[in-house]
C-alpha positions in Angstrom: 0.0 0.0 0.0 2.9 2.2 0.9 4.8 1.7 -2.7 1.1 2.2 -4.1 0.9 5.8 -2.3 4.1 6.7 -3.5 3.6 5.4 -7.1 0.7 7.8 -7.4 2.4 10.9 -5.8 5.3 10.6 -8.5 2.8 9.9 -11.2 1.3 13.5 -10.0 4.5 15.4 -9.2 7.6 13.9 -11.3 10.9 15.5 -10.2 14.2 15.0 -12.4 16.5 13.1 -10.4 19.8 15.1 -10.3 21.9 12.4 -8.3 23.5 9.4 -9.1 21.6 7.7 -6.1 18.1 6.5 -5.5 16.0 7.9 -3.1 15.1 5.4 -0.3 11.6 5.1 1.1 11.4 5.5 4.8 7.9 4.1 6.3 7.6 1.2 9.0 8.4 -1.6 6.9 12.4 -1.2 5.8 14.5 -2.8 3.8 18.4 -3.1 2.5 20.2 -0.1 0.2 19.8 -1.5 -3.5 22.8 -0.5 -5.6 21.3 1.0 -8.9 23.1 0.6 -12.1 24.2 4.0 -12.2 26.2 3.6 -8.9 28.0 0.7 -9.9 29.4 2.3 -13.8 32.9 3.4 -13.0 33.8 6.2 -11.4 35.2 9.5 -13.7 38.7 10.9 -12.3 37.1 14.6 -12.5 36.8 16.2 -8.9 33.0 16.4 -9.3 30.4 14.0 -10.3 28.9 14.1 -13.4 25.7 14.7 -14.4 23.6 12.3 -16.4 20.5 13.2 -18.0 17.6 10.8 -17.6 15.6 10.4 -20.7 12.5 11.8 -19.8 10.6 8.2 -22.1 11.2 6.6 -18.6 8.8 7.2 -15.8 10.2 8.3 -12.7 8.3 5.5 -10.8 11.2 3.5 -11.5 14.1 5.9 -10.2 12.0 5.7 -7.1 11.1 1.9 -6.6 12.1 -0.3 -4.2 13.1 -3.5 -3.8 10.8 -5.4 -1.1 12.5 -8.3 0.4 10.5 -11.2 0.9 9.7 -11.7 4.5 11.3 -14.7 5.8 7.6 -15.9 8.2 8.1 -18.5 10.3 5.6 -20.0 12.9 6.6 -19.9 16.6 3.4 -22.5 17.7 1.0 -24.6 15.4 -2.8 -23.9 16.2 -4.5 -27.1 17.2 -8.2 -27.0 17.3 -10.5 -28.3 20.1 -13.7 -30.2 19.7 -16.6 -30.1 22.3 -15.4 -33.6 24.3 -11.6 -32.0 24.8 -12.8 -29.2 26.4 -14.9 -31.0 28.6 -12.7 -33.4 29.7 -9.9 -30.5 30.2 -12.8 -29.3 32.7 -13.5 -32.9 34.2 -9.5 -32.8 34.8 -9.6 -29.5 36.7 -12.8 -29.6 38.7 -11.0 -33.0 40.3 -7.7 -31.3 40.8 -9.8 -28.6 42.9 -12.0 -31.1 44.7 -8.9 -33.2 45.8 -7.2 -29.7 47.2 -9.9 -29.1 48.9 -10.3 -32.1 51.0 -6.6 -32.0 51.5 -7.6 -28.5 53.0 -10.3 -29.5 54.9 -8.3 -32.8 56.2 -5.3 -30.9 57.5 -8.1 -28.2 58.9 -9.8 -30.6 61.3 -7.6 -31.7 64.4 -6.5 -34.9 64.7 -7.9 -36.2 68.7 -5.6 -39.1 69.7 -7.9 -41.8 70.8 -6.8 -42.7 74.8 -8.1 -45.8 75.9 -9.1 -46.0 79.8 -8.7 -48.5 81.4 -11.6 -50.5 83.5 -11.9 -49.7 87.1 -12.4 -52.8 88.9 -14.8 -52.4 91.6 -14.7 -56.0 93.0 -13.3 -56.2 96.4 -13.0 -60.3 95.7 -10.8 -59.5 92.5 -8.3 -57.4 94.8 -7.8 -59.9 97.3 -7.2 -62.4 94.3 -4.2 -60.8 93.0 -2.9 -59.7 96.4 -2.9 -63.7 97.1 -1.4 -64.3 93.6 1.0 -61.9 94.2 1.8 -63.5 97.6 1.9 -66.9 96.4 4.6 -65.8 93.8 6.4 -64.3 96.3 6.8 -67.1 98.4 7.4 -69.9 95.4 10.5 -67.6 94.8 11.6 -68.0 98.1 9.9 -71.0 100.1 9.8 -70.7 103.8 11.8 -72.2 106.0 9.4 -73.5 108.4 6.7 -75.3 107.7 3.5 -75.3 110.0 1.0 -78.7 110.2 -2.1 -79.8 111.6 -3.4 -83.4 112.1 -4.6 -83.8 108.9 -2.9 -80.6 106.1 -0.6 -78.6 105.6 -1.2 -75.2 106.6 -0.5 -71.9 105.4 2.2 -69.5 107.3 -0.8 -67.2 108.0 -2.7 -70.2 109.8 0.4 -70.9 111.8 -1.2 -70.4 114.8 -3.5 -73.9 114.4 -0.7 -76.0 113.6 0.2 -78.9 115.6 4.0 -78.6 115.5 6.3 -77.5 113.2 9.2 -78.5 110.8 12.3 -76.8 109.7 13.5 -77.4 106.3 17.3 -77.8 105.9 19.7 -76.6 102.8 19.9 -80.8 103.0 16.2 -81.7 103.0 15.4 -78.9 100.1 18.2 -80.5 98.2 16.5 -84.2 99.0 13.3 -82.7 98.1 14.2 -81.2 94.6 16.2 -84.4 93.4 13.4 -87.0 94.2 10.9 -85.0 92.4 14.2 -84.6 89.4 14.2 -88.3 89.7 10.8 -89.5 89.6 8.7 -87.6 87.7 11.8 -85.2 85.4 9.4 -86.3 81.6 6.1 -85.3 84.0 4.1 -81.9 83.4 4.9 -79.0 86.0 1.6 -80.3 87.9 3.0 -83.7 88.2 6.3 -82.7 89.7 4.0 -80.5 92.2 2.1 -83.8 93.1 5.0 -85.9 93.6 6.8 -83.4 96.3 2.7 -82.9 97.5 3.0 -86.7 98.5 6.9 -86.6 99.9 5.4 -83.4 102.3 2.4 -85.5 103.0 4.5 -88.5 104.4 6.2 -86.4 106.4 3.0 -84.5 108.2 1.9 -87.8 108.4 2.3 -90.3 111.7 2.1 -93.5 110.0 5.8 -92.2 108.3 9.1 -90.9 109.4 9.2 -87.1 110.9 12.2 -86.2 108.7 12.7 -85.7 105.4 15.5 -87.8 104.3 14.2 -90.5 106.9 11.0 -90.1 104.1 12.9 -90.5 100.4 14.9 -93.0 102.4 12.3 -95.5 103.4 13.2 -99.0 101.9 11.2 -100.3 99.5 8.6 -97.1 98.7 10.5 -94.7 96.0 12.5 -96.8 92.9 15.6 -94.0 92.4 16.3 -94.6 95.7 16.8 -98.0 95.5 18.5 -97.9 91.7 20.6 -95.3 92.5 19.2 -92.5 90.3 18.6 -90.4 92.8 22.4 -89.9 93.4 23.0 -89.2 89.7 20.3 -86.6 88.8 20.8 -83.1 88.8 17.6 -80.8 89.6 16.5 -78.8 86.4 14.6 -75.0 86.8 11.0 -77.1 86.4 11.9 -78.9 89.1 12.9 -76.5 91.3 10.2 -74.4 91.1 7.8 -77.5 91.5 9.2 -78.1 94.9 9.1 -74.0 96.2 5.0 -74.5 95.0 4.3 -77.4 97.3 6.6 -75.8 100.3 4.5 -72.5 99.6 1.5 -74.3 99.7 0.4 -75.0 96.4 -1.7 -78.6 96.0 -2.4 -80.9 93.4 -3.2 -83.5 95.1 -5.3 -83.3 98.6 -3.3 -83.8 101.8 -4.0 -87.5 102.1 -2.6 -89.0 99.0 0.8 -91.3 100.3 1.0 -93.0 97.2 2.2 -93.0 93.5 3.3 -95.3 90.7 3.7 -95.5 86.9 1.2 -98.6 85.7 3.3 -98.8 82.8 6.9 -99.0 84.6 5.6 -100.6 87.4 6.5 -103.8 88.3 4.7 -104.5 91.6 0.6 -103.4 91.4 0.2 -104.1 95.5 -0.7 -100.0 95.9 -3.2 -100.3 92.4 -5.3 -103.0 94.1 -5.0 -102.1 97.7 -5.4 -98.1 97.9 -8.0 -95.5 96.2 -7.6 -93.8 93.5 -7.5 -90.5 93.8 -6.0 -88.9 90.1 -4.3 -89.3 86.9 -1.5 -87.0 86.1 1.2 -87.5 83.0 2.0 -91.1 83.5 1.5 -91.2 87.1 -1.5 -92.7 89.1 -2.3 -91.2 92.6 -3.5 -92.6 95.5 -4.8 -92.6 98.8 
């Protein structure tokens, strides 16, 4: 449009160009000097230029034109076109992305209350005195008392010592006794079986129709086998064992205070006690009786 304007001033106002130069257009869009063919015929020596007549057959438009470069256009981004379903999913996509911030929001908002779990009151006065005799009775099976207090017909506790009949002291010796003839007869037997067999050695002893001592007990011919094999001399009294015979000394029963006898019906040899005293219980391998 600009070379347009410009065409149709000349065409209206011609001027005689005087100068061996073209005139160059000054507007928004510019371009490179074009060398016309006047300015590249050799120069004269003379000390001023010379002047060239143009004939006036050519238009002046052409002193005056020039050359446009072609714009070298090149596209930075490529236009992509949406349809309907891209545009909605694009909005699916970001209403989800705000949803999901906004319960993060509202999660890290609300206060997080640590749950604390109370523990029941127990109000029953029999439950109290159960663990204080528990805890008692663990006591004492850590450290069985040296004195043990009986009546005519049990064992009594250290509390009830005032109803006992007479009294017995137990010995580093007789504790020893105690543990390996428990280790000797009944070391395959469950804890409750060891328990039973040193219920039955304590038994003897409270009882009259045995000896009043307890090696005099274990020592009696013909009524415990180790004894007489020699067993008893060889075993060693394992942490089972040991704590089997700090139960019966404390107190602990699992077998009533008038079993005096017990055998193995499968190791056995001599049935005499089987067919002559009551049965009382069945523990492991081992038959009780009184």
């Amino acid at each position: 449009m600009i070379l347009v304007s410009f065409s149709a001033i000349n065409l209206l106002h011609p001027e005689p160009t005087t100068e061996g130069k073209l005139t160059k257009v000054q507007g928004k869009l510019s371009a490179p000097p074009v060398t016309s063919a006047l300015e590249l015929a050799p120069k004269t020596t003379a000390s001023h230029h010379t002047r060239i007549q143009i004939p006036s057959t050519i238009h002046p438009v052409i002193n005056n034109a020039v050359i446009q470069p072609k714009p070298d256009w090149s596209l930075q981004q490529k236009a992509e076109w949406l349809n309907r379903q891209t545009i909605a999913a694009t909005d699916t996509v970001k209403t989800a992305v705000v949803k999901v911030a906004a319960v993060e929001t509202t999660a890290a908002a609300i206060p997080i209350t640590p749950v604390v779990q109370q523990k029941p009151q127990k109000t029953a006065t029999a439950s109290k005195g159960s663990q204080t005799e528990a805890k008692k009775v663990a006591a004492t099976q850590q450290h069985p008392p040296i004195i043990l207090y009986f009546s005519r017909t049990e064992l009594i506790s250290q509390e009830q010592k005032d109803k006992a009949t007479w009294r017995y002291t137990v010995s580093g010796e007789d504790l020893l006794l105690l543990q390996k003839i428990v280790m000797a007869e009944a070391e395959g037997e469950p804890y409750k079986g060891k328990v039973a067999v040193a219920n039955v050695v304590l038994n003897r002893l409270r009882s009259a129709n045995f000896p009043d001592t307890m090696h005099k007990v274990i020592y009696q011919k013909r009524q415990f086998s180790p004894v007489a094999n020699g067993r008893l001399n060889r075993v060693k009294p394992n942490e089972d064992c040991i704590k089997a015979v700090n139960a019966a000394l404390s107190g602990i029963k699992e077998v009533a205070d008038d079993t005096y006898f017990f055998l193995s019906l499968k190791l056995a040899q001599d049935l005499t006690v089987h067919h002559t005293q009551k049965y009382v219980k069945t523990i492991g391998n081992h038959t009780f009786y009184k």
